[in-house]
N, C-alpha and C positions, 0 to 999 in steps of 0.2 A: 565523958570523953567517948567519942566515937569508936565503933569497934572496926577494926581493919576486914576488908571486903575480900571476900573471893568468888571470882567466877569459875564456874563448871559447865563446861559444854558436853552434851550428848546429859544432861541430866535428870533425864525424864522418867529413866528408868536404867536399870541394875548397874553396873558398877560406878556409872554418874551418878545416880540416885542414893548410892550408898555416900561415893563419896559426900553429896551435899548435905546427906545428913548429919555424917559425921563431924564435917567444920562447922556444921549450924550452929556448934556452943562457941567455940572463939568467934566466929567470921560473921558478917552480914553476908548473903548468899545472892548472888546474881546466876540462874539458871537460866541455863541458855538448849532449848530442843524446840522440834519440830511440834510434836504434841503438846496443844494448849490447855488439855484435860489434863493430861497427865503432868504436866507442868502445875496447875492451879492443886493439885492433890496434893503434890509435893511440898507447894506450898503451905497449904493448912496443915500437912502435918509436920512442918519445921515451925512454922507459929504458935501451933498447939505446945510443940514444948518449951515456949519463950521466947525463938531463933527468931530474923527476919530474913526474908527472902523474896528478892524481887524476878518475877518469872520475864524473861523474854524470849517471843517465841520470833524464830528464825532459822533456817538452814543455814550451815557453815560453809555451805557450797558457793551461800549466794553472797559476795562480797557485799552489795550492797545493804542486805539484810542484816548481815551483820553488823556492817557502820552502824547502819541505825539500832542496833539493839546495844551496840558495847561503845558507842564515840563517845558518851558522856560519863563513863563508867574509869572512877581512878582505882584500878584494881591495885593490890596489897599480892595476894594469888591468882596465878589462872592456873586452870587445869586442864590444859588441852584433854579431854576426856573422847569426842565424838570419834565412833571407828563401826564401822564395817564389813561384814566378812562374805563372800560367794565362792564356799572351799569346795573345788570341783576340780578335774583335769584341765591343765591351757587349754585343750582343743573342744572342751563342753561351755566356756564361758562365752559368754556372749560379749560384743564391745560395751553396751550399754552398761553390765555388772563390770568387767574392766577399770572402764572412766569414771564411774561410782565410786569401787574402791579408792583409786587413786585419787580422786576429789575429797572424799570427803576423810583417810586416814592419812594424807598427806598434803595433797594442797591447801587444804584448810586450814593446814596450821600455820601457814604462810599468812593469811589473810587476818586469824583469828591474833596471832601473835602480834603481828603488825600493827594493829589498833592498839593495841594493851597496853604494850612491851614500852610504848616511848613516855610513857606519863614515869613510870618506874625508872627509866633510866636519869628521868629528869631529878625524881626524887633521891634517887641511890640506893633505892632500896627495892626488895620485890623478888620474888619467886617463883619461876615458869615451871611446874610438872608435865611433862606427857605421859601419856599413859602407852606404854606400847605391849610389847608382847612377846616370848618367851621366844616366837617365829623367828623376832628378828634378829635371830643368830643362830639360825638353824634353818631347818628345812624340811619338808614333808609334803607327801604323795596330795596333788590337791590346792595347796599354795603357794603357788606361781606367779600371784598378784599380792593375796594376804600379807605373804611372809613377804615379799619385794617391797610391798608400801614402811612396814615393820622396819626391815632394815634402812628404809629410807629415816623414818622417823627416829631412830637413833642415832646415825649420823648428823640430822639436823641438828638435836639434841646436843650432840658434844662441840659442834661446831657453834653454835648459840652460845653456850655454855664459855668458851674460849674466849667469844667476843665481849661477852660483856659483863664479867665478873670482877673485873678492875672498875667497872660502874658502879658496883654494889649489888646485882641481882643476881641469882641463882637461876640455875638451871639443872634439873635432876628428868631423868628418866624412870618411870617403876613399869617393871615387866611380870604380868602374871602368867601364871602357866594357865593351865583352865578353868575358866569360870562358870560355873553352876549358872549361865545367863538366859539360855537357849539362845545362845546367841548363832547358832547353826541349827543344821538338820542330822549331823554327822552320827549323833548318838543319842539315844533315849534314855540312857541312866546316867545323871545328874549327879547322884547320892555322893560320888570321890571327890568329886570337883571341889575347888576353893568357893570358899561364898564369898560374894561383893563385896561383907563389909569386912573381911580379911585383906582386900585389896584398897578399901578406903582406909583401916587403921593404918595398911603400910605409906599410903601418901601422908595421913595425920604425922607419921613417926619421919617424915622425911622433911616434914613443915617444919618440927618441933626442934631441930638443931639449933645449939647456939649460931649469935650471928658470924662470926669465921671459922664454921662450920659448915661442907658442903658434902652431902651425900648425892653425888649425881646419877649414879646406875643401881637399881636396888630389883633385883630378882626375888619373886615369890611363888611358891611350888606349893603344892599340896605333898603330903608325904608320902599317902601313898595310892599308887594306878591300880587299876585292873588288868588282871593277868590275862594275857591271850589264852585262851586252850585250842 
């Protein structure tokens, strides 16, 4: 019997990459990033422990890249995963990191979702996660786009989620707080931060509900910060 598929985009590396390895024991993996190296590594090492994974490489920006990498793909999961970040003053950003942000931690999920979303509706069954961020119910000196795209993404999120849960599919959100990613330049000691695969176990524990069961907003925090002096 075939094993139910999930796709992961931005997988190529930390918290996508975490996730994909984590669903590699249930899932057949469809990896979706920009980097073909880092995609094909991922590869061998979800195969190496038994998993399968099919790499395709595409920006989520580019609607039509994506067609082609996800139209023939009957996902089980998607993991909206690909995000973003240029944490600086509104008035240090430039438009080009602007429209970045917003393309590709928001508009993408528009495109990416779009393709997936209707094979699952057809079926009744099916699981959307985003991945968003602790931002997007807050706010901070810096992210004026980050945290704007963030609260966009969970608004989509509950709004999706309303729409089509009388179909049979899910729709959860998981918000981490920080991640040990570099995923910035903001700070150099990593060492407090949450690691990736605390953020992939919490989407594993969000997959894993019975089926009239919906865990839709699920916050994850590291315990504890570094203190100002």
């Amino acid at each position: 019997m075939p094993r139910p598929v999930a796709v992961v985009t931005g997988a190529s590396r930390g918290i996508g990459r975490a996730i994909a390895l984590r669903l590699s024991s249930g899932y057949d993996i469809v990896a979706v990033a920009r980097a073909s190296g880092e995609l094909d590594t991922l590869t061998r090492e979800i195969e190496g422990r038994g998993g399968s994974c099919r790499p395709r490489v595409a920006d989520v920006t580019d609607v039509a890249a994506v067609q082609g990498a996800l139209g023939d793909v009957d996902a089980d999961v998607l993991v909206n995963n690909a995000g973003v970040g240029a944490l600086k003053p509104m008035l240090e950003l430039t438009r080009d990191e602007w429209r970045r942000m917003v393309d590709v931690n928001f508009n993408a999920l528009y495109d990416v979702t779009r393709i997936v979303l209707p094979r699952m509706m057809r079926r009744r069954s099916g699981h959307v996660v985003m991945i968003g961020s602790i931002a997007g119910r807050g706010a901070f000196v810096g992210g004026s786009c980050y945290a704007a795209t963030k609260h966009a993404v969970s608004a989509f999120a509950e709004c999706l989620m309303l729409e089509v849960r009388d179909e049979g599919v899910k729709v959860s959100v998981v918000n981490p707080g920080s991640v040990a990613t570099h995923f910035s330049d903001r700070s150099s000691d990593e060492s407090w931060k949450l690691a990736p695969e605390a953020v992939a176990d919490a989407v594993a524990s969000v997959l894993e509900t019975p089926p009239n069961v919906l865990i839709h907003r699920l916050e994850v925090r590291t315990l504890t910060v570094p203190h100002k002096r």
